[in-house]
C-alpha beads as a LAMMPS data file, in Angstrom:
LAMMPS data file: protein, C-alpha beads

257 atoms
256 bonds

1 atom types
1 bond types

-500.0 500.0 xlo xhi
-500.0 500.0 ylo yhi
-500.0 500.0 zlo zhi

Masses

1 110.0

Atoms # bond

1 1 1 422.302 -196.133 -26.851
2 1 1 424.543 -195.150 -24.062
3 1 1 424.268 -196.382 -20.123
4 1 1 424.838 -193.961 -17.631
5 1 1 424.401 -193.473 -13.884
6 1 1 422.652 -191.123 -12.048
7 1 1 423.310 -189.860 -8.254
8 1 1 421.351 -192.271 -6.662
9 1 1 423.125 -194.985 -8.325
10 1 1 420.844 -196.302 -10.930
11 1 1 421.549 -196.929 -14.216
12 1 1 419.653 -195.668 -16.919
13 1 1 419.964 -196.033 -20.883
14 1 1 419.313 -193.384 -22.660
15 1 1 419.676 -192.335 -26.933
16 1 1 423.372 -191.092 -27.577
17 1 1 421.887 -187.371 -27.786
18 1 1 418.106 -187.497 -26.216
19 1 1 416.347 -185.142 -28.171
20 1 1 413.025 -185.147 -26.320
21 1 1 413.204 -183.943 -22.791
22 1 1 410.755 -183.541 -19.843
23 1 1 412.096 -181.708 -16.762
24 1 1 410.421 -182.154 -13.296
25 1 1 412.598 -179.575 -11.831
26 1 1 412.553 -176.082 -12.124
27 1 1 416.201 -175.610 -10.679
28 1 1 417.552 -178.227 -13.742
29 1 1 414.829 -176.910 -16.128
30 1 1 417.077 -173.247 -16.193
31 1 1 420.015 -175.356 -16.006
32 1 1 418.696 -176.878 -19.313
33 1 1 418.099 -173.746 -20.762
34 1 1 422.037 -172.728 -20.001
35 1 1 422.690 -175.593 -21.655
36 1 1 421.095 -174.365 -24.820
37 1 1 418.136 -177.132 -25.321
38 1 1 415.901 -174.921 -26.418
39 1 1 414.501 -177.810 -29.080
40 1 1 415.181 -180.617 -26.780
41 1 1 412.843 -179.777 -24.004
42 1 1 409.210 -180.193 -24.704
43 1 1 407.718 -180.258 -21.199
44 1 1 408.520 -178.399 -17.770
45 1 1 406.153 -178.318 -14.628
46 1 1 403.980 -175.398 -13.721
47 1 1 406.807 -174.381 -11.316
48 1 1 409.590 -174.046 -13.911
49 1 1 409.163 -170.306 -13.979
50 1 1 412.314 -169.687 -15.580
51 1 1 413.415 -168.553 -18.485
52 1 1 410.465 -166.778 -18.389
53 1 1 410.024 -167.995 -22.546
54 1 1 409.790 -171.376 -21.690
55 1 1 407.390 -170.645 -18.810
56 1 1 404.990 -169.117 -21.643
57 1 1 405.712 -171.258 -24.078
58 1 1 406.530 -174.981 -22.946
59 1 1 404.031 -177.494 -22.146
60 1 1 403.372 -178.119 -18.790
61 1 1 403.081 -181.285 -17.193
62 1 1 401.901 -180.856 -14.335
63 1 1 403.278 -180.296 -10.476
64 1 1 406.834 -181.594 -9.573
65 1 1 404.738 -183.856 -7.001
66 1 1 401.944 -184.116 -8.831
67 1 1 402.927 -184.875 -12.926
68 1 1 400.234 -185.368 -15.297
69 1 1 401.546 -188.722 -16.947
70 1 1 399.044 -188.628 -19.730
71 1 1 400.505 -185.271 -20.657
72 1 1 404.247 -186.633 -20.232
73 1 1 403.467 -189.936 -22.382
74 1 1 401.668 -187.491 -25.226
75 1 1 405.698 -185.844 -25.237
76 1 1 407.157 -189.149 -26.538
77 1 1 409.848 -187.981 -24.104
78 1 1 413.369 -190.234 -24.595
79 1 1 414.355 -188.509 -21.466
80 1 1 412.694 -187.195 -18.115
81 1 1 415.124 -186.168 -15.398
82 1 1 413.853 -185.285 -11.717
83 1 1 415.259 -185.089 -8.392
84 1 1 415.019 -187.367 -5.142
85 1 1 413.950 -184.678 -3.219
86 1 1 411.529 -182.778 -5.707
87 1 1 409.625 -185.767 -7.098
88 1 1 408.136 -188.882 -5.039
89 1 1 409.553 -191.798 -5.367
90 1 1 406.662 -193.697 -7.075
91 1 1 406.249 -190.961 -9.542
92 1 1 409.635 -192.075 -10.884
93 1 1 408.948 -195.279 -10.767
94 1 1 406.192 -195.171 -12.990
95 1 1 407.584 -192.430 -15.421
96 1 1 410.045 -194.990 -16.427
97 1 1 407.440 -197.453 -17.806
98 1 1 407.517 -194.277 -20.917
99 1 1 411.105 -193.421 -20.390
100 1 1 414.295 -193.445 -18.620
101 1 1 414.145 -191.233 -15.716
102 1 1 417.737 -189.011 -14.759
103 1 1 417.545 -188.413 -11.142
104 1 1 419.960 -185.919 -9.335
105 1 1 420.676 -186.183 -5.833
106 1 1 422.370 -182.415 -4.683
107 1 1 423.068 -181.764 -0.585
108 1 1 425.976 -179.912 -1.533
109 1 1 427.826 -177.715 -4.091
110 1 1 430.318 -180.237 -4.956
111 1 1 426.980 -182.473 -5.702
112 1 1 425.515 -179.604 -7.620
113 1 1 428.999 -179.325 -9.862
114 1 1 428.992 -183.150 -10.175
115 1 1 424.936 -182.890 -11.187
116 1 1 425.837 -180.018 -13.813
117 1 1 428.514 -181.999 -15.190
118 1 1 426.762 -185.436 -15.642
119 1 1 424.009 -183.924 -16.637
120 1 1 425.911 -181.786 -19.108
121 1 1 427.807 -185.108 -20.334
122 1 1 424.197 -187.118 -20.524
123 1 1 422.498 -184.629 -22.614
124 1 1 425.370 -183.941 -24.992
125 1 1 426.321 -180.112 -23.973
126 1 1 429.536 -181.231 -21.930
127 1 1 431.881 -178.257 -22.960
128 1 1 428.897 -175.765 -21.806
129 1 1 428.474 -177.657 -18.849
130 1 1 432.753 -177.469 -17.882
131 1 1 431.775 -173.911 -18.157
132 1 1 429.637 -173.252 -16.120
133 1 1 430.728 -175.305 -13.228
134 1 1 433.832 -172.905 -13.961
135 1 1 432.538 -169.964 -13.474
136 1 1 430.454 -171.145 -10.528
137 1 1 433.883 -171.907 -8.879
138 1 1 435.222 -168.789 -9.771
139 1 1 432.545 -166.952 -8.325
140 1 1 432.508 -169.004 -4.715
141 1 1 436.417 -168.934 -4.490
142 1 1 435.926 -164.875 -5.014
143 1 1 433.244 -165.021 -2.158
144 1 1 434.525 -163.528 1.105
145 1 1 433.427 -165.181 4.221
146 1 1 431.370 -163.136 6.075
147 1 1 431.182 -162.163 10.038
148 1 1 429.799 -165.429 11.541
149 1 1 426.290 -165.208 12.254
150 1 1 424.313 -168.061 14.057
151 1 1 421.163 -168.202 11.713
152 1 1 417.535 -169.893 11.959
153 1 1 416.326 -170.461 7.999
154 1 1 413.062 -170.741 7.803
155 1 1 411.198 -172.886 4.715
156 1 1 407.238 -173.155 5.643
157 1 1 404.347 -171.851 7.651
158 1 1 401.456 -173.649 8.921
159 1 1 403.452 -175.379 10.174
160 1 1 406.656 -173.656 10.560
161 1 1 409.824 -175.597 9.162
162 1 1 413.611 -175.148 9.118
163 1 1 416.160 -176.180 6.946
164 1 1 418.225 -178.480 8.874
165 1 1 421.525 -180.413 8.110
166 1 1 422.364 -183.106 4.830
167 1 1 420.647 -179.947 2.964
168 1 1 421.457 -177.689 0.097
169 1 1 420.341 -174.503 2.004
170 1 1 422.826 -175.617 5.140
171 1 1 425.349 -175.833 2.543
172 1 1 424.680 -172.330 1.276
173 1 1 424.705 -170.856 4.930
174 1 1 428.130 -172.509 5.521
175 1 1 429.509 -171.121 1.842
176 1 1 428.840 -167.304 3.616
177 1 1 430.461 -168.648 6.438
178 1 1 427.372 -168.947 8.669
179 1 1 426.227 -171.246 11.269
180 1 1 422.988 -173.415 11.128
181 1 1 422.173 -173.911 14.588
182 1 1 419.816 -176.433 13.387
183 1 1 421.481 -179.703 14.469
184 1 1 418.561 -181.963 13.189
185 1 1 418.494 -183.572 8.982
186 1 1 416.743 -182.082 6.664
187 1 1 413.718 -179.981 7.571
188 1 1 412.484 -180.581 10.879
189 1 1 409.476 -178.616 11.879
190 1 1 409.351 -175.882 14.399
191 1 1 409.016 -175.340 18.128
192 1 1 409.219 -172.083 19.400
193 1 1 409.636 -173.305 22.913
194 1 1 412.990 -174.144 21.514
195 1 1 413.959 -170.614 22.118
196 1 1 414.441 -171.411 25.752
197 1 1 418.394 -172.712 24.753
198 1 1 418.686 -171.313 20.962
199 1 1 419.430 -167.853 20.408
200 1 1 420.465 -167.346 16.966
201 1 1 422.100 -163.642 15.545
202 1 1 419.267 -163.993 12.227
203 1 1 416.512 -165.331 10.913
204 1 1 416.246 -165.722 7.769
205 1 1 412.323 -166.223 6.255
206 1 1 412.650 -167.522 2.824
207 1 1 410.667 -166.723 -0.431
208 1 1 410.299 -170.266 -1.452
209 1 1 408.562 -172.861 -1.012
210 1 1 406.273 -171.072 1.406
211 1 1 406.216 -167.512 0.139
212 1 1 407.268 -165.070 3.257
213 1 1 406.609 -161.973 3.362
214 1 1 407.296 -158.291 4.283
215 1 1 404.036 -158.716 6.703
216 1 1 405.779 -161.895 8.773
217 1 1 408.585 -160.098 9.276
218 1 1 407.260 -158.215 12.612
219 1 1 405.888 -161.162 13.647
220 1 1 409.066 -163.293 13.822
221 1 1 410.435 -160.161 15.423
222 1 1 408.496 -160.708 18.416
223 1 1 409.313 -163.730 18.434
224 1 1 413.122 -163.873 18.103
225 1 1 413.527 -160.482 19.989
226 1 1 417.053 -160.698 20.571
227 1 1 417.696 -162.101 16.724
228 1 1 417.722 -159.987 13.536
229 1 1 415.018 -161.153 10.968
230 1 1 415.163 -160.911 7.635
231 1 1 413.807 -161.547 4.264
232 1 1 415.693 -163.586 1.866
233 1 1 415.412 -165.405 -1.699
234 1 1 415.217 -168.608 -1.481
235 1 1 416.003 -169.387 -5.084
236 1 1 419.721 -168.313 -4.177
237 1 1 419.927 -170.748 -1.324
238 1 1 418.187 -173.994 -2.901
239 1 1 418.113 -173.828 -7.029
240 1 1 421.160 -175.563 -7.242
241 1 1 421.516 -175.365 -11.296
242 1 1 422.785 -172.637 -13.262
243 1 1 421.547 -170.171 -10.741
244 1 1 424.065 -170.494 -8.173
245 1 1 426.538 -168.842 -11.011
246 1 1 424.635 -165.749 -9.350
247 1 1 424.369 -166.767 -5.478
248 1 1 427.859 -165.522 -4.481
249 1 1 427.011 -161.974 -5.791
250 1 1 423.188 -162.080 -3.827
251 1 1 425.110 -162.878 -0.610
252 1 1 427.607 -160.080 -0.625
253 1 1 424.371 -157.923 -0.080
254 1 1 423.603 -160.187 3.034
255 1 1 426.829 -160.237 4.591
256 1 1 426.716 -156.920 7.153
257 1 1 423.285 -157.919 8.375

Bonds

1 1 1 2
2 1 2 3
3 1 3 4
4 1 4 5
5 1 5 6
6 1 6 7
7 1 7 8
8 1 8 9
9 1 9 10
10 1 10 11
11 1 11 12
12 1 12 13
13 1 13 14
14 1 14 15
15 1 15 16
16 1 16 17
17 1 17 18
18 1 18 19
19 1 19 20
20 1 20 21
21 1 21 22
22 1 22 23
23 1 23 24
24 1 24 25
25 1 25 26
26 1 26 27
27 1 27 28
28 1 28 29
29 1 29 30
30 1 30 31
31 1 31 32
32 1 32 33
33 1 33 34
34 1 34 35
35 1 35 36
36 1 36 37
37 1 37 38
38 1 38 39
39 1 39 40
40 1 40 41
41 1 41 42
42 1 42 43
43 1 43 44
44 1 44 45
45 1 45 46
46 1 46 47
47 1 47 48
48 1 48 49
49 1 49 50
50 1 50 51
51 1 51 52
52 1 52 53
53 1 53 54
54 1 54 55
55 1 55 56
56 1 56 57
57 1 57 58
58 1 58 59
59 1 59 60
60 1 60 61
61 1 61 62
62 1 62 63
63 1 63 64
64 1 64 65
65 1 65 66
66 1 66 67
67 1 67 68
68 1 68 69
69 1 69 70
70 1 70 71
71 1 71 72
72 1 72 73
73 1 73 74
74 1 74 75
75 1 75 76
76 1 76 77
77 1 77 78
78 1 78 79
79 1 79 80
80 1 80 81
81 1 81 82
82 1 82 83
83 1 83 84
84 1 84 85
85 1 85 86
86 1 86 87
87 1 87 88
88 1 88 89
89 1 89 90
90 1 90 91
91 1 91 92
92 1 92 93
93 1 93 94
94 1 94 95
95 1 95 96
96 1 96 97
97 1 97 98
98 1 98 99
99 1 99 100
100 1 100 101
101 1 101 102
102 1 102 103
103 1 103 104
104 1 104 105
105 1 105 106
106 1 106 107
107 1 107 108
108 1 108 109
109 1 109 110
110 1 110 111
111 1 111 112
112 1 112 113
113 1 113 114
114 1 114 115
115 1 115 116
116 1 116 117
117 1 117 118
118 1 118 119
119 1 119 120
120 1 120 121
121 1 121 122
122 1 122 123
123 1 123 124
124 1 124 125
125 1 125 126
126 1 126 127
127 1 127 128
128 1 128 129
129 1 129 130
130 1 130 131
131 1 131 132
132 1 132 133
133 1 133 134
134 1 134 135
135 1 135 136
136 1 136 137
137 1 137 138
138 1 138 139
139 1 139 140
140 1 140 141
141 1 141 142
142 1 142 143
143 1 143 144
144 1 144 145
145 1 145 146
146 1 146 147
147 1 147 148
148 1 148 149
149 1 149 150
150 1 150 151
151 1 151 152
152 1 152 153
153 1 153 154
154 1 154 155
155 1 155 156
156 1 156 157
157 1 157 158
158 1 158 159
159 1 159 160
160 1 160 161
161 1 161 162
162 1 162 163
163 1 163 164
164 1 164 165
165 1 165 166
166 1 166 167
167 1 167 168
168 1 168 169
169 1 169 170
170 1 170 171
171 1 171 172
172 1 172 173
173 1 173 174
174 1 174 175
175 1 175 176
176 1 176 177
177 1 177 178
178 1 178 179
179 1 179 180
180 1 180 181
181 1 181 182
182 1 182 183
183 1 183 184
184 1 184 185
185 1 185 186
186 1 186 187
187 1 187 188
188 1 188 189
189 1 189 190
190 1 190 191
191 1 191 192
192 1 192 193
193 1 193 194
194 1 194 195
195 1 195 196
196 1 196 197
197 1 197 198
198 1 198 199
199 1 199 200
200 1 200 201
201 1 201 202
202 1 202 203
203 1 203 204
204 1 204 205
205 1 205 206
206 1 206 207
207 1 207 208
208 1 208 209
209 1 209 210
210 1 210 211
211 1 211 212
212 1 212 213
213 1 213 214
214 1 214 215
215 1 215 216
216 1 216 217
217 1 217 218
218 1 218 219
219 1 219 220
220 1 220 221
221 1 221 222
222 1 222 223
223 1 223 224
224 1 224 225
225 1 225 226
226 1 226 227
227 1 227 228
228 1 228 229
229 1 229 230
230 1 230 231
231 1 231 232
232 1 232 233
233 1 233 234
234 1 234 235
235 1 235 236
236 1 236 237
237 1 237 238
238 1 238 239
239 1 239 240
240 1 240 241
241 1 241 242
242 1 242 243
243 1 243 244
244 1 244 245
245 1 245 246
246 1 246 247
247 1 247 248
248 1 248 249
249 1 249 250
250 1 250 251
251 1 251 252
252 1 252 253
253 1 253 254
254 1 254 255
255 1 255 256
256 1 256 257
């Protein structure tokens, strides 16, 4: 056995090498993959859509808010590993009555590097992990700032919601050297009568969670007629596993909006 901490400071004990793994995060379920744990994991949720393999083939446990914990005890997991913001907090708590419970805690890329790394380290892949956090660094150092751009990034519908600051998006946005005019934590909802003292350069409508569309573009347009709008993918703004190896490249195509 071998006691480690995760990023919200608890600490867990876990087998030398755990050899059974349930992920309640799609981000750190293709992160897991990159790690080569093909064997190791036995159960993602319904949203771990990537690699597409393990979306066909793993079992499924269920909704990152809403795990099936007869379906996670069946695993025999000797690891699950979630995320504060993913998972609710009492889901955690009672996952750990069938095993420890990993849980990341990413705002930042420096907190994604340290999550890749620990993880890496917990799950006995550390050299793979050093190398990805590598190239990750590689590719944001090679990432030219772009012309600054006061932005608006949009998250939900129904209703509407922003990403604000202490988030992983807001951390993306400043990466391309962009502006969040969002002053508020987290992801405040919406007001358009806010208009009448915010008057961002783009908005940006996200893929994910809430699934934007070509459609809502016109609409946003007449709402933010003085702003450009525009569709984005949200996996390159908030996965923050292995996928941000590929974010710098996806926003060099954003840069001359």
């Amino acid at each position: 056995m071998k006691t480690c901490t995760d990023q919200i400071g608890r600490k867990i004990n876990t087998n030398e090498i755990p050899s059974r793994i349930v992920s309640l995060v799609p981000s750190q379920t293709e992160l897991l993959f990159d790690l080569g744990l093909n064997d190791e994991v036995v159960g993602i949720t319904k949203f771990c859509i990537y690699p597409e393999q393990w979306y066909k083939q793993k079992r499924k446990i269920g909704g990152t808010k809403s795990p099936n914990f007869d379906v996670i005890k069946s695993l025999s997991p000797d690891l699950i590993i979630g995320n504060k913001e993913e998972n609710k907090e009492e889901d955690i708590i009672a996952l750990e009555k069938i095993a420890p419970v990993w849980v990341s805690n990413v705002n930042s890329l420096d907190d994604a590097l340290e999550m890749i790394n620990n993880l890496g380290d917990l799950v006995g892949r550390k050299y793979k992990a050093r190398r990805i956090v590598e190239n990750i660094r590689k590719e944001f150092s090679n990432l030219k700032l772009s012309t600054p751009r006061k932005v608006i990034y949009f998250i939900w519908k129904d209703p509407y919601m922003v990403a604000g600051k202490n988030t992983f998006i807001d951390a993306m946005l400043s990466a391309m050297g962009w502006e969040n005019i969002i002053t508020q934590s987290r992801y405040p909802e919406w007001k358009f009568e806010i208009l009448n003292y915010e008057h961002p350069d783009l908005i940006l409508l996200s893929t994910e969670p809430y699934p934007f569309k070509e459609k809502d573009l016109y609409d946003f347009s007449r709402k933010f007629p003085k702003a450009k709008v525009i569709l984005v993918n949200g996996e390159y703004f908030s996965w923050y596993g292995s996928r941000i190896m590929n974010s710098p490249n996806y926003f060099k195509t954003l840069v001359n909006f």
